[in-house]
C-alpha positions, 0 to 999 in steps of 0.5 A: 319571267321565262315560261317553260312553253315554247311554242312549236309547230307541233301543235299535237304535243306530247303532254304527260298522263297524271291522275285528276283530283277525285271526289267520291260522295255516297248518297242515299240513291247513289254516288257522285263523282267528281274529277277536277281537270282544269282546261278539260272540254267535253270533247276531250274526255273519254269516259268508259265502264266495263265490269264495274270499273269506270274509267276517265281518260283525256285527250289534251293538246294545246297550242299556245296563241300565236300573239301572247306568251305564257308568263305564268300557269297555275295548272299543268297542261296534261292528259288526265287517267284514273280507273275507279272500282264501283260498288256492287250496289251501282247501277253501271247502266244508269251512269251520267256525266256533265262536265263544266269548267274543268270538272268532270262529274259522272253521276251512278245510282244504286241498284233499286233491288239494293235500295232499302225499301218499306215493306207493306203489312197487310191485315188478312 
């Protein structure tokens, strides 16, 4: 089987942007975004918002071991971008991000004066 990596000296290679796999799910008090990078650490990702547009983007480089050789690969070697619109309701300052074996996921709250709220009645 011949693998379509050959190891170089290069070891800060050119590797091709493509858009991550991404899940968006609402929930009462927020959102929850997901974006699937396999291979991707922490140190890798850039993670930005500005005017209510997050935006992901990764710094990949690979450097193949010097004693194996690839035979087979399930997932592209790549860097990884893709620019999200938030709603109005997302609190863009209360946005946290963890990411744990290849997958990025970036929690957002909802602006609390958005949120539904119980209104007291008083007796007078």
């Amino acid at each position: 089987m011949k693998n379509d990596l050959t190891p170089t000296q290069d070891t800060q290679r050119k590797v091709p942007t493509v858009t991550p796999a991404v899940f968006v799910n609402e929930r009462k008090d927020g959102y929850e975004i997901t974006f699937e990078m396999p291979g991707v650490g922490k140190n890798e990702v850039d993670l930005n918002v500005e005017n209510r547009t997050l935006t992901m983007r990764t710094n990949t480089s690979y450097t193949p071991p010097a004693d194996m050789e690839c035979e087979c690969r399930e997932f592209p070697i790549c860097n990884y971008a893709v620019s999200l619109d938030l709603p109005e309701q997302a609190d863009t300052s209360t946005i946290k991000a963890t990411v744990a074996n290849g997958v990025l996921t970036a929690k957002v709250d909802k602006r609390a004066e958005l949120q539904p709220r119980k209104i007291d009645v008083t007796v007078e």
